[in-house]
DRENTIFI-592484 format. One record per residue (C-alpha): residue number from 1; residue in one letter; chain; x, y, z. Coordinates in nm, 4 decimals. Layout:
% DRENTIFI-592484
> resi, resn, chain, c1, c2, c3
> NUM, a, A, X, Y, Z
...
% end
This chain:
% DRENTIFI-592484
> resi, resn, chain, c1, c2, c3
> 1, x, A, -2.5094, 5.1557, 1.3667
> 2, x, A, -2.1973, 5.0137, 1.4520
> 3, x, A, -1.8659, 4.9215, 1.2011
> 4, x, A, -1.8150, 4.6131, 1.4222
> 5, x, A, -1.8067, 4.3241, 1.1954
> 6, x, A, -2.1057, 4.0234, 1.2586
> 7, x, A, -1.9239, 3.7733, 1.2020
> 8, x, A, -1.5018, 3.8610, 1.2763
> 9, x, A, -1.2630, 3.6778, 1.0506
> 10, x, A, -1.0230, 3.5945, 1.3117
> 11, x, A, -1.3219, 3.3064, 1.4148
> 12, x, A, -1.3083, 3.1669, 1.0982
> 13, x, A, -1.0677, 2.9100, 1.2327
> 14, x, A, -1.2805, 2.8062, 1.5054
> 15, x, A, -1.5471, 2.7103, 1.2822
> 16, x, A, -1.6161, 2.3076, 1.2196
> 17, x, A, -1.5225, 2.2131, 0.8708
> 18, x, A, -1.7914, 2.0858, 0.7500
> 19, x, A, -2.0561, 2.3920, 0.8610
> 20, x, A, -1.7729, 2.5739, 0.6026
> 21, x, A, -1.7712, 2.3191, 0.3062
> 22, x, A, -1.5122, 2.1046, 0.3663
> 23, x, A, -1.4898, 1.7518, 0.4480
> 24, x, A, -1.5782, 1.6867, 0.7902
> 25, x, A, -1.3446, 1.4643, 1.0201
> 26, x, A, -1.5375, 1.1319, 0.9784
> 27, x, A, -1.5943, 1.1400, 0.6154
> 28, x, A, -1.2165, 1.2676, 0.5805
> 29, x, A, -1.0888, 0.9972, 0.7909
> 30, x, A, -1.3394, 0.7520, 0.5320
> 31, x, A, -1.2138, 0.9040, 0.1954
> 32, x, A, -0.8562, 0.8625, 0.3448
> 33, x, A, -0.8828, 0.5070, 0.4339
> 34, x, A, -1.1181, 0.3619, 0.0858
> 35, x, A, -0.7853, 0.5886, -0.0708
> 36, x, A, -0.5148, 0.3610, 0.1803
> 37, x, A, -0.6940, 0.0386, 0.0728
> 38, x, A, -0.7153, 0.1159, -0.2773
> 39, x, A, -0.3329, 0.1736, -0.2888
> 40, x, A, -0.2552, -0.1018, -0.1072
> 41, x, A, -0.3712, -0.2946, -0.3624
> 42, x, A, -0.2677, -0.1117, -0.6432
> 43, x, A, 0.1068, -0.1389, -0.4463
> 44, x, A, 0.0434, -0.5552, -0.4313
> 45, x, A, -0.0826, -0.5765, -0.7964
> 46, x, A, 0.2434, -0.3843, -0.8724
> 47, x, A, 0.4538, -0.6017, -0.7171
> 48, x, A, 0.2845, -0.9609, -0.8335
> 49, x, A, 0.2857, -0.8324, -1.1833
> 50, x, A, 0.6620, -0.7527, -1.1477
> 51, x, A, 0.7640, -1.1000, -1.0659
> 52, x, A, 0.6055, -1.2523, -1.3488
> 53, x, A, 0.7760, -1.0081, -1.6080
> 54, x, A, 1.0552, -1.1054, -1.8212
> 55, x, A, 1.0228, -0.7648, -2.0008
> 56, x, A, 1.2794, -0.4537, -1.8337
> 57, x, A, 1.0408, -0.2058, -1.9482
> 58, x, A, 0.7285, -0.3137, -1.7975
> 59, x, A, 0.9865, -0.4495, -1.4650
> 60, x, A, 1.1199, -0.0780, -1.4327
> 61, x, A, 0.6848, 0.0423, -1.4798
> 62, x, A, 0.5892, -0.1985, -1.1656
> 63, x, A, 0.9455, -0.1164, -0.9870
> 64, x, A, 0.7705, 0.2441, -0.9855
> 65, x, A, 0.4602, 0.2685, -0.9547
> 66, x, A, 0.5405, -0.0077, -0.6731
> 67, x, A, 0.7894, 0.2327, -0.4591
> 68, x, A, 0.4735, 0.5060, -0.5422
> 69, x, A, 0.2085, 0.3229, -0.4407
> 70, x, A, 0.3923, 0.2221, -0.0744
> 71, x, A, 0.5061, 0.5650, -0.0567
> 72, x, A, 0.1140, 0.6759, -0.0733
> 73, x, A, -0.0004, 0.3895, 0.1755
> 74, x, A, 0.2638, 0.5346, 0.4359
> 75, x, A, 0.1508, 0.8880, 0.3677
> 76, x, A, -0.2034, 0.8291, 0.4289
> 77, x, A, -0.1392, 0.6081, 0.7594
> 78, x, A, 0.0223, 0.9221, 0.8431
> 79, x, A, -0.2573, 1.1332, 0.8210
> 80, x, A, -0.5164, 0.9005, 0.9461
> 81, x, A, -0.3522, 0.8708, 1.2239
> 82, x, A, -0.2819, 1.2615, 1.2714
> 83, x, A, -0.6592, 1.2897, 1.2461
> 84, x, A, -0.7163, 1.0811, 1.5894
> 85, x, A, -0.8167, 0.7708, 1.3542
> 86, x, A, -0.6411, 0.4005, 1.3279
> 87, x, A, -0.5388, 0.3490, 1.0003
> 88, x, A, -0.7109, 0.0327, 0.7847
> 89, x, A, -0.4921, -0.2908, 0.7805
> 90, x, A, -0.7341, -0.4027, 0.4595
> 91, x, A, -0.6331, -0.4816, 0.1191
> 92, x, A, -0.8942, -0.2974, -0.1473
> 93, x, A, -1.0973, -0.5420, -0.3691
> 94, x, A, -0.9062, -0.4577, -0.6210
> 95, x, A, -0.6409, -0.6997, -0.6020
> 96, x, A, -0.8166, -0.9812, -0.6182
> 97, x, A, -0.9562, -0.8366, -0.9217
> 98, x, A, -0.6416, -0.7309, -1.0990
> 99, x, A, -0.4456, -1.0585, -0.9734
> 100, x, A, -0.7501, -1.3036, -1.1668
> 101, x, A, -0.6472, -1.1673, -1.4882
> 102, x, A, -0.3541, -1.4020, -1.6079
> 103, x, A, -0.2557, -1.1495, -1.9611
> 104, x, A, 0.0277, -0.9064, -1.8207
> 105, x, A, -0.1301, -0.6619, -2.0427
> 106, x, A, -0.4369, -0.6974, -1.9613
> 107, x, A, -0.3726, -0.6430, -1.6091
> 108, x, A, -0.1292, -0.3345, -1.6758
> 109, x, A, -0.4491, -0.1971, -1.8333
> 110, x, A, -0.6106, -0.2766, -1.5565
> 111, x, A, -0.4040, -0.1054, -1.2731
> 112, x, A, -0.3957, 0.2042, -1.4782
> 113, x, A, -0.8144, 0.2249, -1.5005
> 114, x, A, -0.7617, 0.1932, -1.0903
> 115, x, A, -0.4873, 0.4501, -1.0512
> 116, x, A, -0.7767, 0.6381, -1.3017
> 117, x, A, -1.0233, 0.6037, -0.9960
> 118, x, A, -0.7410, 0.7236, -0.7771
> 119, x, A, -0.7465, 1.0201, -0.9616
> 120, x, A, -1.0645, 1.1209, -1.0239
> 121, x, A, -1.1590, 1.0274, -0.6132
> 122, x, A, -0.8359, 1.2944, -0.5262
> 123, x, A, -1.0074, 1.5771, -0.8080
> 124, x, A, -1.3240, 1.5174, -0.6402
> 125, x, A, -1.1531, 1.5163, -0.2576
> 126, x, A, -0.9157, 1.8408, -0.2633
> 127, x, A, -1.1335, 2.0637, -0.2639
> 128, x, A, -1.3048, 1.9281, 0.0510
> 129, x, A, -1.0014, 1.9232, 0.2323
> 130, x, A, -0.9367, 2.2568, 0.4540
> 131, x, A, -0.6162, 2.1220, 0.6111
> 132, x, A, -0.3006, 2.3250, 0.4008
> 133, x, A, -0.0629, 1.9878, 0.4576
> 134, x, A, -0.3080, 1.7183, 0.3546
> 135, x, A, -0.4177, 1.9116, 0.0565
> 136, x, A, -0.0662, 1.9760, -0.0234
> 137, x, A, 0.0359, 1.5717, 0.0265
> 138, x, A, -0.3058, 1.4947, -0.1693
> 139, x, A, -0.1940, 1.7088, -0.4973
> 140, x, A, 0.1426, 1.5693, -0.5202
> 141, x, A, -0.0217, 1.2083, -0.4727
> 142, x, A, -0.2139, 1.3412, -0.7928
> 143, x, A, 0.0335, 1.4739, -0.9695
> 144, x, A, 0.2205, 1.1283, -0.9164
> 145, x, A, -0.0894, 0.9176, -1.0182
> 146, x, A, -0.1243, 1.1067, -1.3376
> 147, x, A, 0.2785, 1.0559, -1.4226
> 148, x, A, 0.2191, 0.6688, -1.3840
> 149, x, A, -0.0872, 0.6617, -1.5806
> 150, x, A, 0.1273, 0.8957, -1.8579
> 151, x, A, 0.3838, 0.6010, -1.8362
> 152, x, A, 0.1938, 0.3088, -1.8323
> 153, x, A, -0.0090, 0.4582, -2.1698
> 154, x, A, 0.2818, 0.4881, -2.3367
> 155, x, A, 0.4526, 0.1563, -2.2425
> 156, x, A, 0.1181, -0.0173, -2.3475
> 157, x, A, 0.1156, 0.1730, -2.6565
> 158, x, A, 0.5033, 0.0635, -2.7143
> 159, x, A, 0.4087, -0.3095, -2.6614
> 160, x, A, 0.1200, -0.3254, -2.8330
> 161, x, A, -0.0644, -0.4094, -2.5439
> 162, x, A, -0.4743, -0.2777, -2.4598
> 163, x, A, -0.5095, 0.0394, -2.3234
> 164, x, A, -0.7362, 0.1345, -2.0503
> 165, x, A, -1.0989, 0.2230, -2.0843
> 166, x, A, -1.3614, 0.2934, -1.8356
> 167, x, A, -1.3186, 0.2522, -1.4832
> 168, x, A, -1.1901, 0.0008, -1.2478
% end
């Protein structure tokens, strides 16, 4: 019998992602870019909302979640490209969805049920995710999702205006 070890732990870096759990490089470089389109929208929606808002409170809201939104788009080009992938020049669906509805409030309601989805797809993601910087650039992205949604609750809730249910 020998006290060699099967399987050494100084491998463990060698092995492929996925065979360990995570998120292999394909359906990384997918979950980043549906993420990229989605918040290019959400960023657009932001900023076509602003313009049509006489009210400072929901102006300084879009001004945010705006400047947020970009700030994610930029991040996840980033990583798509430091993953050996192009990122996505698309828009997600969801502006042409959120841009139909004509009610400010109704739409505010709106882009905080997508920045909902947002969420829950980077709960579901982070786990998956085995590289130490992504996963660290994917929490704060979370962390700054769920401080806009906290914000735009409370602003609807100040102006009287619906809150969001369900899902995008």
């Amino acid at each position: 019998m020998t006290d060699d070890p099967a399987s050494p732990v100084c491998f463990g870096d060698a092995v492929d992602s996925a065979y360990m759990g995570y998120a292999g490089h394909d359906e990384l470089v997918a979950a980043l870019t549906e993420l990229l389109e989605a918040e290019r929208a959400g960023a657009r929606v932001a900023l076509e909302s602003r313009k049509k808002s006489s009210d400072p409170g929901i102006t300084d809201l879009l001004n945010t979640v705006h400047a947020d939104e970009a700030r994610w788009c930029a991040m996840l080009s980033q990583q798509i490209r430091r993953l050996g992938a192009h990122p996505s020049a698309q828009v997600g669906a969801f502006h042409l969805k959120a841009i139909s509805i004509v009610d400010l409030g109704e739409r505010l309601a709106l882009l905080n049920r997508g920045q909902a989805w947002v969420v829950r797809k980077l709960i579901a993601l982070r786990p998956r995710v085995r590289d130490d910087a992504l996963h660290a650039a994917l929490t704060s992205m979370l962390a700054s999702h769920e401080t806009n949604i906290d914000a735009t609750d409370i602003l609807l809730k100040s102006r009287a205006l619906p809150l969001p249910e369900g899902g995008p």
